[in-house]
N, C-alpha and C positions, 0 to 999 in steps of 0.2 A: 684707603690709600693715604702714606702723608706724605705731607711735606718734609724733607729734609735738607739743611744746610753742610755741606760736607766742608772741611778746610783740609788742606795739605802742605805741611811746610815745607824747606825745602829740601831736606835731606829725602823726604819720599819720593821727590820728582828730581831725582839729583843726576840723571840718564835717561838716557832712550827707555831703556829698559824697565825704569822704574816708574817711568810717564806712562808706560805702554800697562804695566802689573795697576798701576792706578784707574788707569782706564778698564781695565778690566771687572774693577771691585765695583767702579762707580755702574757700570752696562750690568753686573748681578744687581746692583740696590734698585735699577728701574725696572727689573724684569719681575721683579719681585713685584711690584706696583707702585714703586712710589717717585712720587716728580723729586729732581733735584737740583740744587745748586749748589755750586762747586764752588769756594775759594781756594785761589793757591800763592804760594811763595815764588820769589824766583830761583831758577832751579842749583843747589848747592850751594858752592861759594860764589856766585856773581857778583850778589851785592859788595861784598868783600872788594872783587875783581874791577868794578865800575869804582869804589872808593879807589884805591890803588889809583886808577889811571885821574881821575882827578885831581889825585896829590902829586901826581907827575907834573901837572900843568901849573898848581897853585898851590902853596903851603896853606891857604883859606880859601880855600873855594866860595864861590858867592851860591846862599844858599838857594835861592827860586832854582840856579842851573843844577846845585844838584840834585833837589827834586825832579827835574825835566829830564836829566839823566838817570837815575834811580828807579825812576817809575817803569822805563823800559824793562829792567829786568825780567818783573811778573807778564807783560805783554808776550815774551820770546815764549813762557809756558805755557798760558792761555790758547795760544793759538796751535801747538804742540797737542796739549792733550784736548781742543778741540777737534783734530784732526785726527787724534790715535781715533776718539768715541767713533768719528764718523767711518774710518775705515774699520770698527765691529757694526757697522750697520745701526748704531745710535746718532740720532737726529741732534746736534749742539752746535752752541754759538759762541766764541767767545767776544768777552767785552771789558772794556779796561773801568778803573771807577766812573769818569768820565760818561761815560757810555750809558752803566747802571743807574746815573744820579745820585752817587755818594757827592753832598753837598757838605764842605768843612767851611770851619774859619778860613781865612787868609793869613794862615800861618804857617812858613815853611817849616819842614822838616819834622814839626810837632804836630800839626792841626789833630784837633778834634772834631767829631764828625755831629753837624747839624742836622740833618737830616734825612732821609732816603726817598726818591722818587719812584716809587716801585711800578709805575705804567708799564713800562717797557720789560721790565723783566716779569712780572704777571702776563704778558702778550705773550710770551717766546715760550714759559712754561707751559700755559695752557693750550701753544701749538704741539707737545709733547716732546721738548727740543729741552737737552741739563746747559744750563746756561754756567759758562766757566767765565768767571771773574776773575780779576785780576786785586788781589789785597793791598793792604798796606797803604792806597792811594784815592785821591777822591779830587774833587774838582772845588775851587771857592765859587762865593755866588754868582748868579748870570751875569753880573754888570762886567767882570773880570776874567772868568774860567781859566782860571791859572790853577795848573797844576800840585799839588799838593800830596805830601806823604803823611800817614800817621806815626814815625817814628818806631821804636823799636818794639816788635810784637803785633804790629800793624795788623798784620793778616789777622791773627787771631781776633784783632776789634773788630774789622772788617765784616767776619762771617759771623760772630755771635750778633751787631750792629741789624745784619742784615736779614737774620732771622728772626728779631726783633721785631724789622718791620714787615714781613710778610706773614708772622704770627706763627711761624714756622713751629713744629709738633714739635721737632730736637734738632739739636746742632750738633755735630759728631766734629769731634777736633780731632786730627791723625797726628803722628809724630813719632819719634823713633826709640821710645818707651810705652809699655803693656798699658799705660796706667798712670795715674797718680802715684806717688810712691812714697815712703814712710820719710827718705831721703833722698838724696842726691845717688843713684847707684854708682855715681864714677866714683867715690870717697867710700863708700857702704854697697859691698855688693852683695850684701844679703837684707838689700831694704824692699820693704815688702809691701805688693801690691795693695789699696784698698778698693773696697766692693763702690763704697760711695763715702760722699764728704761733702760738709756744710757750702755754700757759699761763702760765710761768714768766715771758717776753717782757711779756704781758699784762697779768699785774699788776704790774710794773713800770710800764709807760703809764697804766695805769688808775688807779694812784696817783699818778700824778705830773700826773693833770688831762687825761688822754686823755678828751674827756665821751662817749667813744660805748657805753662796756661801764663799769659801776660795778667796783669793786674787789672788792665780797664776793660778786657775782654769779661772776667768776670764780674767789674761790676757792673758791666748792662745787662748780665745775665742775672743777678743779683734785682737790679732795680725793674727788670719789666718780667722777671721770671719766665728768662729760657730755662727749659730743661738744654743740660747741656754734659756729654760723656767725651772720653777722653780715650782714645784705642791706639791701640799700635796697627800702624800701617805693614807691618811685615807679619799677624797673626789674624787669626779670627777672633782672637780674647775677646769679654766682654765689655774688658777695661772698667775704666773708675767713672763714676755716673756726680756731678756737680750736683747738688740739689739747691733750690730754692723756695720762700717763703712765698704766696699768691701774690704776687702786685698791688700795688697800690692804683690801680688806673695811671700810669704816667704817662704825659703827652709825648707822642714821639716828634714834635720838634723841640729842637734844643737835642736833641739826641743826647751829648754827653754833656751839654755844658746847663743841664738844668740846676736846679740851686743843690751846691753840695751837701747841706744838713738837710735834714731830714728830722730830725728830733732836739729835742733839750730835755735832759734828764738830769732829777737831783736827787740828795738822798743826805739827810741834816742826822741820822739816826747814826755819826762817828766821831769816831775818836783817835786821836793820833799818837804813836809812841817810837820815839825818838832814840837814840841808841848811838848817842858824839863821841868820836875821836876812837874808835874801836882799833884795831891794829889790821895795817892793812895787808896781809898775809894769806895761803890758802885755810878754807874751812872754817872763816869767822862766820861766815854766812849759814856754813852747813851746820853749825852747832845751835847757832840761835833759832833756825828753822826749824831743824830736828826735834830741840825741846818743843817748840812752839806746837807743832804736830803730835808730840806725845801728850802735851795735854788738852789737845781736840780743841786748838784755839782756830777758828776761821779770820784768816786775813786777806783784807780785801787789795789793797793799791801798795807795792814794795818798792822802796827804791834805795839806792845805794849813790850817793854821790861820788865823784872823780874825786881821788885821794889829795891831803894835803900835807906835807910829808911823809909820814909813814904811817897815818890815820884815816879811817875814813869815816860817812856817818851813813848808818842805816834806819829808813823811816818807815813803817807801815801801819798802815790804818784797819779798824776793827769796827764793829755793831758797836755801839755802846753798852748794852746788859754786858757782854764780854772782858770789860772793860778794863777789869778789876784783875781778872785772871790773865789777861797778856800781862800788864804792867806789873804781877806778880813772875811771872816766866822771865821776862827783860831783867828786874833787878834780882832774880836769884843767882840769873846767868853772865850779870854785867862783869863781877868776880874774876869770874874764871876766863875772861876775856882783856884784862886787863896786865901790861908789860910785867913781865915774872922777873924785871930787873929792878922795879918800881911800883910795888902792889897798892900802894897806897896812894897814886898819883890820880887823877881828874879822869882820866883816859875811861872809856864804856861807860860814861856818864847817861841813866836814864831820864829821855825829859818826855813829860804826856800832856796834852792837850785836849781840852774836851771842847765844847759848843763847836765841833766846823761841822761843815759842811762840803758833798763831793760834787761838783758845779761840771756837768758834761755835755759838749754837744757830738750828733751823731749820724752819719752820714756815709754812704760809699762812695758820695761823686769825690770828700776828699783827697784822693788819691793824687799824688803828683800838683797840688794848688799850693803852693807853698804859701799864699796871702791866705788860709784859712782859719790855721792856727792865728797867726798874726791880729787877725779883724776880730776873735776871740781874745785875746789881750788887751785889744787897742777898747773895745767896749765895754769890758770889767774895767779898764783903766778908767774911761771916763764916766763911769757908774759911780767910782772911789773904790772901790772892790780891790781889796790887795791879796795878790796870787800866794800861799804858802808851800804848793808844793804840787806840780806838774807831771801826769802821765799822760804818755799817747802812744796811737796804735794807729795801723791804716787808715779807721774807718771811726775814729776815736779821740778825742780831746775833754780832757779832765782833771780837772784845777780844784783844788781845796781851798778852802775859803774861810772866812769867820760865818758861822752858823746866822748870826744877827745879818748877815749881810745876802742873806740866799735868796730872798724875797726881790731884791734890786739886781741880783744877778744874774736870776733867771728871767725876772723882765726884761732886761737888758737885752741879752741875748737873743730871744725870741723877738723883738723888732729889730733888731741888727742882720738877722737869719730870716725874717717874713716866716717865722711859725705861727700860726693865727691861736691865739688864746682857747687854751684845751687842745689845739692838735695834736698830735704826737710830744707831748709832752709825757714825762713820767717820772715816778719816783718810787723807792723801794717801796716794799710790801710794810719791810717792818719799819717805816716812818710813821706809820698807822698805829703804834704804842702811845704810848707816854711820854711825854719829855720833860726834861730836865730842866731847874731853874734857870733861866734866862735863854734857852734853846730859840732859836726859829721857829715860828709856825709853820713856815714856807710853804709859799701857793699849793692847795690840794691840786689834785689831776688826774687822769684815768688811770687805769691799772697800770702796772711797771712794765715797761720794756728789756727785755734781757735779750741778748744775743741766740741766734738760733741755737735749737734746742738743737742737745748730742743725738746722732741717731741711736737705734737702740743695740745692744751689746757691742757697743765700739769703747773701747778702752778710753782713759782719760784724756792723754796724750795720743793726738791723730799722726803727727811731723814735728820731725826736727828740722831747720834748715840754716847756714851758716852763708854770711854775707860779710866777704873779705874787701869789699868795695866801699868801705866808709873812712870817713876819717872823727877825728874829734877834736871839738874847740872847745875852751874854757876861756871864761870870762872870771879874771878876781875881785872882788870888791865891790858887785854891784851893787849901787846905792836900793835899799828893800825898801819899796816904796812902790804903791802904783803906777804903772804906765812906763815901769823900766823893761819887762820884757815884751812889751808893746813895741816899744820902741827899737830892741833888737830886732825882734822874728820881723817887723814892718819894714827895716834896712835890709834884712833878706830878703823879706817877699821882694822886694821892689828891683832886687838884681836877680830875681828870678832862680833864687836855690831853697832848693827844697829841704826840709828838716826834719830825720826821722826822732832820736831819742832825744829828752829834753830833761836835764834831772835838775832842781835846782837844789843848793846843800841845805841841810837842816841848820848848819852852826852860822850865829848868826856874830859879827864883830861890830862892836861902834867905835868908828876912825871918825877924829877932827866931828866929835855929835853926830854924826849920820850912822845909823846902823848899815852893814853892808851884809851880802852873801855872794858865795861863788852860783855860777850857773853852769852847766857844759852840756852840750849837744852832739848831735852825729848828724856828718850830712855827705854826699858822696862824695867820693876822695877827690873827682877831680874837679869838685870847688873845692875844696878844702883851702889852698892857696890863696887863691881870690878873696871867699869871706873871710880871710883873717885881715890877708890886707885892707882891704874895704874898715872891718871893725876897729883894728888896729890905727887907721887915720880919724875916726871917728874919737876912738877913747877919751884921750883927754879932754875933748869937748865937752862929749855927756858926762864925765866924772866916773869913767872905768877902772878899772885898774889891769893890767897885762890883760893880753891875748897869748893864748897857747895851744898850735895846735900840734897831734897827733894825729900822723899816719900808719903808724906800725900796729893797728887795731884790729879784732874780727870781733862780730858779731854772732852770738849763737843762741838759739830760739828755740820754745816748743810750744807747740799749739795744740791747741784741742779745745771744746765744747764743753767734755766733760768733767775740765779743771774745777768749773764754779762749784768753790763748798766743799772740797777738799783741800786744808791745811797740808799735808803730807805732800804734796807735788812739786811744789818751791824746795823742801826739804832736800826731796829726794835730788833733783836737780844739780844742786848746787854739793851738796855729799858726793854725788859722781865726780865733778868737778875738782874738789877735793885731795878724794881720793888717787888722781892724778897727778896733783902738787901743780895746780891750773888755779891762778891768784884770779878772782873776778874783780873789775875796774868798775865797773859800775852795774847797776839791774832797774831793768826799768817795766813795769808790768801792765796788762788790762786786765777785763774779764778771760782771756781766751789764748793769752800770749803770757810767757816769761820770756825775756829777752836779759842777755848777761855779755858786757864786754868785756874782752880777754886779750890777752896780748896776739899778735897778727899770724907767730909761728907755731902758737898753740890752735888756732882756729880747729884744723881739722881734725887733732885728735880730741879737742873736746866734742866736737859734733860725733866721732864714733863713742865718745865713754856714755854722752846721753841717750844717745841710741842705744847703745847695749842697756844701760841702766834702767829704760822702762821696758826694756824687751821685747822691740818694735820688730826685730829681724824673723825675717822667713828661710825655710827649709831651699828655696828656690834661689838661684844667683842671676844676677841679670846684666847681662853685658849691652852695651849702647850702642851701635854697627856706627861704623865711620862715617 
C-alpha cells in the first residue's frame, strides 16, 4: 500500500461536476489500497473573483486582509470534495492549512513554509479517512496564528511540502495538461509530451514561466527527493515523471528557508576569448557559433552583452588545452564579421585572457532570494576579488575571476555560505592536469559536481520556454573595481527584487582614470520601474553613469541536461534565430540552459523557430480545455 499526496488545481475542480469526476479518481486510488492526501486550489477563477472585489473596496488592499480573504477560496473546495468522497461512501476530512499545521514565516502574501506538524494528519489517515487540504495557505507561529498564503503556485508547494513531510512514496500533481511538455502548447500545438525529466531540467522551465509545475514546488522535491509526476486530470495518461537525486538527509525544519547554497564549485583549468564591438545585427552569433562547432571547440560560459550603438561584445570561456584552437576560430572569423563599409576599422576585435578562474555557488533554495547573488558579490568584494564576467541560472551563480585569486574566493565563499571545508565543494575533473605559469593551485576537493545527469536516450535539448514578463536595465559606466556589483545586486536585494540575467560587457573604457564597464540585467517587468528609479537616484552618488531601462523584451530559453559537451547547440540555437531575421540583445548561459533576449514582438516566433529547429514537436496536438 502507499502513500500518495494528490494536488488539484483549479481548473480540475472548476464545477460541480468536476469536483464530483475528482472525487471519483481520488475513491478509485484508495480502492486500489492506497491512503491519501488531497491538496487542492480554489475552484476556477475565484481567486481572481476575491481580488476583483478587494480592489472594489481599496486600490491597496492591506495585505494580512487579503490573506484572510484569499484563504477562503481553497476552504469553499475542501469541504465540497470532502463531501462529494463521503457521498461515494469514502470516509474524509477536510482541513485548511491551519488545521494540518503548515507553519510559515509571518509573511503575507509570500510566506515560506517552516515546517509541518503531521500528528494530526497521520491520525485521520491511519483512521482510513483521505484527508482534503486546503493549498496555498498555512498558519505563522503559535504566538500569532495569523493567516498566511504562499503566493503564486502555492498549492503546488503546499502538496509536494507536505509529502515531504509524511515521507510520502509519490506526489501526483493534476492539471489541465497530459504532461510536462516540450513547450507551452498554447503558442506550440504540436509540443510534445516527455516520459520523465530532470529536477534540475525542471526548475530551469519552471522559472522561466513553464506554468504547469511552480519552481519552489520543485525544489523541495529536488532537496528531500520526492518522487513526483505530473498527469492530466481529464485522462488516464501516464504523464511526465520529475525525477530526483537521493537526498542529502535534509532537516525538515526550516522547510523552505534552509540555507540556499549547497555547494561552492571552481574550476582554474579556463580561458576567455573576447570578440568587442561585433555588428549588432541577425546571425553575428550563428556564424561565430557555427564555425566554433565545426571545429569541435567545447565552450563552456557565453555571453553577449546589451548593444552599444550598433555593436555588441561576445565572450565565452574554454578548457585551456583548447585554447589555442578557439582563439584560432575567433580571429579567422573576426574578418568577416567586421562593417563591409569600413573593413579595416577596430570593430570584431579579438581579445583572450588566460589564468581565470570560474568561482560558482550552487543551490535550489536560491530561487526567488534576491540577496543571494548579492551576499555572493558583496564577499568576493571584501576578499578584493574583482568580478570579470557573470552567469546565472536558477539554481546557479558564477563569476570569473583572476586564477591567482581562486584560493581567497572560494574560501570566502564557503564561510560566507557555512559550507564546512571539504563539503560539497568541487572542481572540474580536468583541473587535475597541469598548469600553466602563474595559474592557481586552488584548494584540491572531492570529485566534481555536475548537474543531474541527462536521462538516457533523451535528446539534448528537453524544452523550450519563453518569458515575456521581464524587463531590462543597463547601467553605463560602472566604475570596474571590486564591490560595484555588490553594491548594485545589495540595493535590489534590500527593495526586495529579484534578478534573473546579469551580463557584464567585456569592453572596458577609462573615463577621468577610472576604468569603467556597462552591466545590464533582467528582472520582472513590474519592478522594472521602481529599480530604475531607486538606481537612478542613487547614480551620481556611486559614480554611475545613465540608467536604462527596456520593457519591450522577451526572453527565450532551452534547456536540457544533455547540452554539456556539445559545441553545436548554442550554434544551432541562435542559426534558427537567424534564419528568421530575429536580432539577439543579449545570451546569457549555464551548464543546462541557453537563454537569448530578443525584441518583445519577436518572442513567440522565436520560441516556435527553436522548437522546430531541434525537432521537439510530436505527431499529437494538444489543446488546453478552458
Amino acid at each position: 500500500m502507499a502513500l500518495i499526496v494528490q494536488k488539484y488545481g483549479g481548473t480540475s475542480v472548476g464545477s460541480v461536476e468536476r469536483i464530483q469526476a475528482v472525487a471519483q479518481r481520488v475513491y478509485k486510488t484508495v480502492q486500489a489500497g492506497n491512503s491519501l492526501v488531497v491538496v487542492v486550489s480554489a475552484m476556477g477563477k475565484t481567486t481572481d473573483g476575491l481580488v476583483k472585489l478587494a480592489n472594489e473596496i481599496s486600490p491597496n488592499p492591506n495585505r494580512r486582509e487579503m490573506d484572510m480573504l484569499l484563504s477562503t477560496g481553497e476552504q469553499v473546495t475542501i469541504a465540497l470534495l470532502s463531501m462529494a468522497l463521503q457521498e461515494l461512501g469514502q470516509p474524509a476530512i477536510s482541513m485548511t492549512g491551519a488545521q494540518v499545521g503548515i507553519v510559515t514565516e509571518a509573511e503575507h502574501s509570500r510566506a515560506r513554509i517552516l515546517h509541518i506538524e503531521t500528528t494530526r494528519l497521520t491520525r485521520h489517515i491511519n483512521a482510513g479517512k483521505v484527508v482534503v487540504v486546503a493549498g496555498f495557505q498555512g498558519t505563522s507561529s503559535a504566538g500569532e496564528m495569523e493567516i498566511t498564503t504562499l503566493g503564486r503556485g502555492g498549492s503546488d508547494t503546499s502538496a509536494v511540502a507536505i509529502a515531504a513531510a509524511l515521507r510520502a512514496d509519490f506526489c501526483e500533481i493534476y492539471t489541465d495538461v497530459p504532461g510536462i511538455l516540450t513547450t507551452d502548447p498554447r503558442l506550440v500545438a504540436e509540443a510534445q509530451l516527455m516520459d520523465a525529466i530532470t529536477c534540475d531540467e525542471m526548475l530551469e522551465l519552471a522559472s522561466l514561466g513553464a506554468k504547469v509545475l511552480h519552481p519552489r514546488a520543485v525544489e523541495i522535491a529536488r532537496n528531500y527527493g520526492v518522487p513526483l509526476v505530473v498527469r492530466s486530470s481529464w485522462t488516464d495518461q501516464p504523464g511526465t515523471w520529475v525525477t530526483s537525486a537521493k537526498p542529502q538527509g535534509r532537516s525538515l525544519i526550516n522547510l523552505e528557508i534552509a540555507r540556499p547554497v549547497d555547494h561552492v564549485e571552481f574550476d582554474t583549468n579556463q580561458a576567455k576569448v573576447a570578440l568587442l564591438r561585433v555588428p549588432d545585427k541577425p546571425g553575428v552569433a550563428a556564424r561565430l557559433f557555427g564555425e566554433i562547432s565545426r571545429q569541435k571547440v567545447d565552450v563552456d560560459l557565453i555571453i553577449q552583452s546589451v548593444h552599444e550603438g550598433n555593436s555588441n561584445d561576445i565572450a565565452f570561456t574554454v578548457t585551456t588545452p583548447i585554447l589555442k584552437r578557439a582563439e584560432a576560430v575567433a580571429t579567422a572569423i573576426a574578418p568577416a564579421l567586421r562593417s563591409q563599409s569600413n573593413p579595416k576599422s577596430d570593430e570584431a576585435e579579438v581579445m583572450v585572457e588566460h589564468n581565470i578562474a570560474k568561482v560558482s555557488i550552487a543551490g535550489a533554495g536560491m530561487i526567488g532570494r534576491p540577496g543571494v547573488a548579492a551576499k555572493m558579490f558583496a564577499t568576493l568584494a571584501e576578499a578584493g576579488v574583482n568580478i570579470q564576467m557573470i552567469s546565472t541560472s536558477e539554481v546557479k551563480v558564477s563569476c570569473v575571476v583572476d586564477a591567482t585569486e581562486c584560493d581567497r574566493a572560494v574560501l570566502a565563499l564557503r564561510a560566507a555560505f557555512e559550507i564546512e571545508a571539504g563539503e560539497h565543494t568541487s572542481t572540474a575533473l580536468s583541473n587535475r592536469g597541469s598548469k600553466g605559469a602563474g595559474e592557481s593551485t586552488c584548494i584540491d576537493s572531492p570529485l566534481p559536481l555536475r548537474p543531474s545527469a541527462p536521462l538516457p536516450n533523451c535528446p539534448p535539448v528537453r524544452g523550450v520556454a519563453l518569458d515575456l514578463n521581464q524587463a531590462r536595465l543597463a547601467i553605463r559606466q560602472l566604475p570596474d573595481r571590486p564591490g560595484m556589483a555588490a553594491k548594485l545586486f545589495g540595493l535590489l536585494a534590500q527593495h526586495n527584487i529579484s534578478v534573473d540575467m546579469i551580463i557584464q560587457s567585456q569592453r572596458c573604457r577609462v573615463i577621468d582614470g577610472v576604468p569603467r564597464r556597462d552591466i545590464a540585467f533582467t528582472v520582472s517587468r513590474i519592478d522594472g520601474e521602481s529599480a530604475k528609479k531607486m538606481l537612478t537616484q542613487v547614480a551620481a552618488e556611486l559614480g554611475w553613469g545613465e540608467v536604462v531601462l527596456d520593457n519591450a523584451i522577451a526572453k527565450v530559453s532551452i534547456v536540457g541536461a544533455g547540452m554539456l559537451g556539445q559545441p553545436g547547440i548554442a550554434a544551432k540555437m541562435f542559426e534558427a534565430l537567424a534564419q528568421q531575421q530575429i536580432n539577439i540583445q543579449m545570451i546569457a548561459t549555464s551548464e543546462i540552459k541557453i537563454s537569448c533576449v530578443v525584441a518583445q514582438e519577436q518572442g513567440v516566433k522565436a520560441l516556435q523557430a527553436i522548437h522546430a529547429a531541434f525537432e521537439l514537436a510530436g505527431s499529437e496536438k494538444f489543446v488546453v480545455p478552458a
